[in-house]
C-alpha positions as CSV (number, residue, x, y, z in Angstrom):
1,X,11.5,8.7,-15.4
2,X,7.7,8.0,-15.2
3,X,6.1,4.3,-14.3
4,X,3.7,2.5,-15.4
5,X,2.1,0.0,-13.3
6,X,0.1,-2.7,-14.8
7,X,-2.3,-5.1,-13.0
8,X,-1.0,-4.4,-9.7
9,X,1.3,-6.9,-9.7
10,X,4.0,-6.5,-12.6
11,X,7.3,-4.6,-12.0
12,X,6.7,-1.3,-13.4
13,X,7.3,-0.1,-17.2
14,X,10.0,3.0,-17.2
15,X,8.8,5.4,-19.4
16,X,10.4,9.0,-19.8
17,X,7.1,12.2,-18.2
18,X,7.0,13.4,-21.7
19,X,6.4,9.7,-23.5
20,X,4.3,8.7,-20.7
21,X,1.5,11.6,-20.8
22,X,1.3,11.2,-24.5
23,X,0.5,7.4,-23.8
24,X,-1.7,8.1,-21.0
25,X,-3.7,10.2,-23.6
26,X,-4.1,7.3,-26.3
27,X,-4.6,4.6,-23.7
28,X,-7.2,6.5,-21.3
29,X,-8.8,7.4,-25.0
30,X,-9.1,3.3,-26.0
31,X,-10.5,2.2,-22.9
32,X,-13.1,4.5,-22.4
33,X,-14.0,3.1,-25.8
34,X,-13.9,0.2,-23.9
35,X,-11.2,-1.3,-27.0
36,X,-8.6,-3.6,-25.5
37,X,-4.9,-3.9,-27.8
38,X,-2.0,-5.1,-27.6
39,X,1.5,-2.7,-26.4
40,X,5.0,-4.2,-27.0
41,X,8.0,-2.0,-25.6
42,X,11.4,-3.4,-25.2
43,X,12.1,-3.4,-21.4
44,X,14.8,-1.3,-19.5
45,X,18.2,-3.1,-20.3
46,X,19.3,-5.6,-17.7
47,X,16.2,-7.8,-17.1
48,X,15.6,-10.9,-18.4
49,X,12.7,-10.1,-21.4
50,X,14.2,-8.5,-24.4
51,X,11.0,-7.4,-25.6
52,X,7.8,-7.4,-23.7
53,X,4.2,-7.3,-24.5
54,X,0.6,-7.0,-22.6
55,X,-2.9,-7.2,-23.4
56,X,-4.7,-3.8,-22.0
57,X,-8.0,-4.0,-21.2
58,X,-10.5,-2.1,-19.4
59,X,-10.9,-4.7,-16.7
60,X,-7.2,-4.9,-15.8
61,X,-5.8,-1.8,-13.6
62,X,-3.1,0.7,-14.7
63,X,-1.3,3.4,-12.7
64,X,0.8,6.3,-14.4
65,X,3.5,7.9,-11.7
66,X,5.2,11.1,-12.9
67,X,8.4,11.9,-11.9
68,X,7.3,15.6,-11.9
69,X,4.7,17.3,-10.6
70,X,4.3,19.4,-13.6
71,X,2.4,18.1,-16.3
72,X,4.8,17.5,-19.5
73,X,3.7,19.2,-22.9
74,X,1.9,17.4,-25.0
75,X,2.6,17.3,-28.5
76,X,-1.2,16.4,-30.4
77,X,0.7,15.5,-33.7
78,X,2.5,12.9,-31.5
79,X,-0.7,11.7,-30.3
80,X,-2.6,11.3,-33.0
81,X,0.6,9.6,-34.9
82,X,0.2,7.1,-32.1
83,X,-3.4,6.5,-32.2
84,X,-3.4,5.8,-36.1
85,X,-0.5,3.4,-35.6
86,X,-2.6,1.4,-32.8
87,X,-5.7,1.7,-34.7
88,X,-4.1,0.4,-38.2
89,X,-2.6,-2.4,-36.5
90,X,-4.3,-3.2,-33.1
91,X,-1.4,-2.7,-31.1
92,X,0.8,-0.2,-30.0
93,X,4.5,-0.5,-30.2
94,X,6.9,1.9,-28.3
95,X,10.1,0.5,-29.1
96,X,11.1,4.4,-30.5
97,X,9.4,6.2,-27.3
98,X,11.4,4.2,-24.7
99,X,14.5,4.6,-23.9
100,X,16.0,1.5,-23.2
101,X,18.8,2.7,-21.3
């Protein structure tokens, strides 16, 4: 199970490798637009928020951690499904790519 760390200060977001280097992709891709959007996920069962959201923005720091050390595949059909998503709407929702456990 992959993390993402957002801000530095914010309990990580559990993300499975695979999920994680296809977001990685369409985030890194937005910010060196320099475009900021909204993601919603629905947090790991067992903490308090039942759905979570954050503003990203080129400003604020992110970390991705990989479980393994070898890069996942990456599906571009995935990718670009989740780019046109974000772009239609102006914010990326993972609710299907998380596993909520």
């Amino acid at each position: 199970m992959g993390r993402l760390r957002y801000d530095g200060t914010s309990d990580p977001i559990l993300i499975e490798d695979t999920t994680l280097a296809h977001l990685k992709i369409v985030v890194a891709t937005k910010l060196r637009r320099q475009e900021s959007f909204m993601m919603t996920w629905r947090p790991v069962s067992g903490g308090v928020d039942k759905r979570a959201s954050v503003w990203i923005h080129p400003a604020i720091p992110l970390q991705f951690g990989f479980e393994s050390a070898d890069p996942p595949p990456v599906d571009a059909r995935l990718v670009a499904d989740m780019m046109h998503a974000l772009n239609a709407s102006g914010e990326l929702v993972l609710d299907h790519l998380i596993d909520p456990r």
